[in-house]
N, C-alpha and C positions, 0 to 999 in steps of 0.2 A: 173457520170453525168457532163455534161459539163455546162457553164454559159448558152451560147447560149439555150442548153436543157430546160435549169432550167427556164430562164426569158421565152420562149413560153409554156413551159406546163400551165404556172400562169395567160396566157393573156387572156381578155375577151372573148367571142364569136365576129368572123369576124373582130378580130385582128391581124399582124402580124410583124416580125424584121424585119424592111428594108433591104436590100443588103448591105449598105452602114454597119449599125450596126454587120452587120455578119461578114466584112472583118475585123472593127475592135474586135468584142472578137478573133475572128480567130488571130488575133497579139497580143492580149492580153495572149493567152492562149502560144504560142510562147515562148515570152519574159518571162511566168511566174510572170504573172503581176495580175493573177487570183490568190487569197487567200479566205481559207474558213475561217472564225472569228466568233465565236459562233455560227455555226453550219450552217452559212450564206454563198455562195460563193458570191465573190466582187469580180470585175476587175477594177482596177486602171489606170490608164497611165502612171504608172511609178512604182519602185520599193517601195512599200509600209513600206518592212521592212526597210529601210536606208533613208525614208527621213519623217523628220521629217513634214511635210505638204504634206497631201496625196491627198488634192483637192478632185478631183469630181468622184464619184465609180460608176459603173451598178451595179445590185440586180435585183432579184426577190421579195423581203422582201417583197413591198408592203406595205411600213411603211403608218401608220397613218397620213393622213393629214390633219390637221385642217381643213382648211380650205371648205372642202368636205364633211365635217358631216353632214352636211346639204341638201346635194343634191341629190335627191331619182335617180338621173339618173349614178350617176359616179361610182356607181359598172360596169356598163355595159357597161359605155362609157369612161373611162378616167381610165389611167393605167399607175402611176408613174414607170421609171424603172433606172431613176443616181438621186442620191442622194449627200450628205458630210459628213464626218465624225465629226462634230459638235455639241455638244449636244444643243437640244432644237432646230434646225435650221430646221424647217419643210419643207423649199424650196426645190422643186425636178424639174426633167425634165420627160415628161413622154408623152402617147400615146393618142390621143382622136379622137374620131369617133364623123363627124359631122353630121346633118339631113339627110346628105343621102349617111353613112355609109362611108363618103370618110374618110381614116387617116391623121393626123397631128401630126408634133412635135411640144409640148409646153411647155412653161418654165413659169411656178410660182415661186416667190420669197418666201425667209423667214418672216414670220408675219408682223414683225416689221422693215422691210426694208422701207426705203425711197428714189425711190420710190418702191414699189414691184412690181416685173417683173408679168405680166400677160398678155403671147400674143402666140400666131402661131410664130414658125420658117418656114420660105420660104419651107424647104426642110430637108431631114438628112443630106445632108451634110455641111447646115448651122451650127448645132450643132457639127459637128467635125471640121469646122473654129474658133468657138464661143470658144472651148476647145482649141484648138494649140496657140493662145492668151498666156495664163499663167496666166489667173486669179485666185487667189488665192479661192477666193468663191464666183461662179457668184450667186449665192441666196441671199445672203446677202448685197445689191448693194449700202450702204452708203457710206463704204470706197473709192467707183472709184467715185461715180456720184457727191461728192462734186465737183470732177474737171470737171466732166462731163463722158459718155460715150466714148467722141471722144478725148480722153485722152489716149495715150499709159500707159502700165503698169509698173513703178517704178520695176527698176533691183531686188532689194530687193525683192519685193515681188511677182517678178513672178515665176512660180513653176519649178520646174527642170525636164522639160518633155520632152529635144534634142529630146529623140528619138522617140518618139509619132509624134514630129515634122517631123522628117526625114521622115517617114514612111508615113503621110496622104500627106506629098507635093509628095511623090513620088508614092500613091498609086491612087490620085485625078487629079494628076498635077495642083497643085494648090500655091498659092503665100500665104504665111501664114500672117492673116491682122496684124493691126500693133492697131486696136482700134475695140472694141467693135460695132459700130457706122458703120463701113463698111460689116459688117454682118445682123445688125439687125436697117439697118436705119428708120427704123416705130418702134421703140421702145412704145411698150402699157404698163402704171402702170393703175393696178388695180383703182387706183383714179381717170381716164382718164374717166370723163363723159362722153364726146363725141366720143370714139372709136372706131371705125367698127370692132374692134378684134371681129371675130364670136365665138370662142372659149370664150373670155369675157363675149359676149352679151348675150350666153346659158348659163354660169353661175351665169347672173344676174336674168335670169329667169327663173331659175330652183333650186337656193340654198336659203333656208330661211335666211341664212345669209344677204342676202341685207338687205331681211322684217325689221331686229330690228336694222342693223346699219344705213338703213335711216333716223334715229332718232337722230343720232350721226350725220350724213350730217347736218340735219337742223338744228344744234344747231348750228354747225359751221359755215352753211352760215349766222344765226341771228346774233353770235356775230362779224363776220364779213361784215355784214352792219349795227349795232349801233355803234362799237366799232372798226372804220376801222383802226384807229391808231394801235391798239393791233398786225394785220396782223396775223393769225395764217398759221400756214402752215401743211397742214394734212400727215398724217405719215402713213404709213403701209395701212391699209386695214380702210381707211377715220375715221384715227385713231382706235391703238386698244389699247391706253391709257384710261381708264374710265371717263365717262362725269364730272365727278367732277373734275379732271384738267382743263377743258375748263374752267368751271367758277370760278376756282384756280385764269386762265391766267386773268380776268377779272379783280380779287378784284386788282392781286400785281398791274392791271396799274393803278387803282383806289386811290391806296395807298402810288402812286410815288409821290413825292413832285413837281412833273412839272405838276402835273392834279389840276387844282382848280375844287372841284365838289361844288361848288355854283354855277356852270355855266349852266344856264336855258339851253343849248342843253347838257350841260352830264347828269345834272336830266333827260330830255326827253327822252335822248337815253334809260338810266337805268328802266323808265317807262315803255316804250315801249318794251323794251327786255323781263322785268317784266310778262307784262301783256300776250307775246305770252307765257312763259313756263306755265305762271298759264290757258292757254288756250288750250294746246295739249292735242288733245283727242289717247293715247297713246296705241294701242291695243299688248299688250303685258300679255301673264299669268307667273303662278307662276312656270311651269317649265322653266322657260327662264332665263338664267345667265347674262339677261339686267336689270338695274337700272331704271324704269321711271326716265324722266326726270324731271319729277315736285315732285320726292323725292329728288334727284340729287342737286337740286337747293336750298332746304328748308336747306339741309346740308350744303353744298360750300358755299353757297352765300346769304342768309339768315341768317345764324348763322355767319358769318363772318359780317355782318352787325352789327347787336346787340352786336357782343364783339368787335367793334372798334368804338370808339368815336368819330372819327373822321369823323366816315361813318353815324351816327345816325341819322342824318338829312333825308339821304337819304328814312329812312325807312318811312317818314310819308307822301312820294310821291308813295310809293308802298301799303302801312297798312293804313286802317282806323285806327283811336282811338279804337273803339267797337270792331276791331277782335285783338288787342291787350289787353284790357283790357280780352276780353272772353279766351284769350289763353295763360294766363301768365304759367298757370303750365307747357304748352308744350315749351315755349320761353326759359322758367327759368331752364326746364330739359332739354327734350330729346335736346333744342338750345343751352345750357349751357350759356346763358346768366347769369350772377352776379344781384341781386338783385340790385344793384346798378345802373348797365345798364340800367333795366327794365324799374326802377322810371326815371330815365334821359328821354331816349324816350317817355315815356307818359308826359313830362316836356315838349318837343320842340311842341305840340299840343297846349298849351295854352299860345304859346308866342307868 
């Protein structure tokens, strides 16, 4: 069975390979560029056995994608088919049917890319411009987008694909780009509120996934209007660092020797921040591998409160006297506050 075989028997109903993707297994199968790997055929663009960085593969596999657990429609509609050889890098490119069954090429990034690719390519053979580039792992988009997109790609780490090269400028007639950014100038991350990416938009309305990291958005647009100095900046999929770093980010600015928190607007802020977590009404159950955020909070930043002294003032803007006194067993345990502590904070009440 050939690759070509292999990836259509696997595709959805009123899916199929573009032309474009045909001529290339068809070169790939050529060159001998197709390898089977655990019982897996891959095509490469390049000699797999001799080069230590194999970039970006076609499959059938089908691998697992996070990101789509969640979404009752992407058995039917969405069908990863190039991948990396990477561990752990769940970013692929792959096939999607929109409302009215038309095809697209689309590229999702790896989880924790900043930012993560999640958008429509123009066309397939935008995707064999995006590859004759030489990027090393377009999934994984930290390493280029520090410099940006519109950044050519360092000799070093561009991949040894000449003849992939030769072969799509002569089978496309085309000019091979020099930057990322000339292929894909509407670049969509997954973070992009405002995106018309349609492929996007249906997966924000059709993956539960939004449901519970909208929770994670809100915390980070709170603490980025009490706490604008902090600036955070969302990573991957509007962060998929756990809420308890967020208000980590909080305490260290808390704790920096250039913040005086006597200061009647950083108590206010700390108030106010305060009072919204203890106010989210959080519809989340116990199958769900999300954190309330008003546990999130009792842990981070609560108990970091009570074991720095420096912070204890702060607590009797957010605690009554009375829900401290009623809840020393919980402060003194599961907050791991020191007895010591304890007595201190119920100290600054009657000064």
């Amino acid at each position: 069975m050939t690759l070509l075989e292999d990836i259509k028997n696997k595709l959805p109903k009123n899916m199929y390979i573009p032309k474009e993707f045909i001529l290339l297994f068809e070169w790939m199968e050529e060159k001998s560029f197709i390898k089977e790997e655990n019982g897996q055929l891959k095509g490469y663009l390049l000699d797999s056995t001799k080069e230590e960085n194999k970039g970006i593969y076609f499959s059938s596999e089908n691998r697992d994608i996070w990101h789509f657990k969640q979404n009752e429609q992407a058995k039917d509609r969405f069908s990863p088919i190039a991948y990396i050889d990477k561990e752990d890098n769940s970013g692929c490119m792959g096939l999607w049917l929109d409302g009215q069954k038309k095809q697209h090429i689309v590229w999702v990034g790896y989880e924790f890319s900043t930012p993560m690719p999640f958008c429509i390519l123009k066309e397939p053979l935008s995707l064999l411009k995006l590859l004759s580039i030489g990027y090393s792992d377009i999934f994984y988009w930290n390493e280029y987008y520090e410099q940006g997109i519109n950044i050519p790609v360092e000799e070093e780490d561009r991949l040894n694909i000449s003849l992939y090269q030769e072969w799509v400028q002569k089978a496309f007639n085309i000019v091979i780009p020099s930057t990322a950014q000339e292929v894909v100038p509407h670049f969509s991350s997954i973070n992009d509120e405002s995106s018309t990416d349609i492929f996007l938009r249906w997966d924000r309305e059709q993956n539960g996934l939004w449901h519970y990291y909208r929770y994670t958005k809100m915390l980070y647009d709170k603490i980025n209007l009490y706490f604008p100095e902090i600036y955070l900046e969302r990573e991957g999929f509007y962060s998929r660092i756990n809420d308890g770093s967020l208000y980590t980010e909080v305490m260290f600015w808390l704790e920096s020797d250039d913040v005086d928190i006597t200061d009647i607007e950083i108590i206010e802020s700390v108030k106010k921040f305060s009072t919204w977590v203890m106010s989210v009404e959080q519809d989340i159950n116990d199958d769900s591998y999300r954190t309330h955020i008003w546990t999130e909070f009792v842990v981070s930043f609560l108990e970091e409160l009570y074991c720095d002294r420096k912070l204890h003032h702060l607590i009797t803007h957010i605690c009554s006297k009375d829900e401290i006194l009623n809840n020393k067993e919980f402060i003194t345990g599961y907050m791991s506050a020191s007895e010591e502590d304890y007595l201190h904070v119920l100290s600054l009440f009657d000064t």
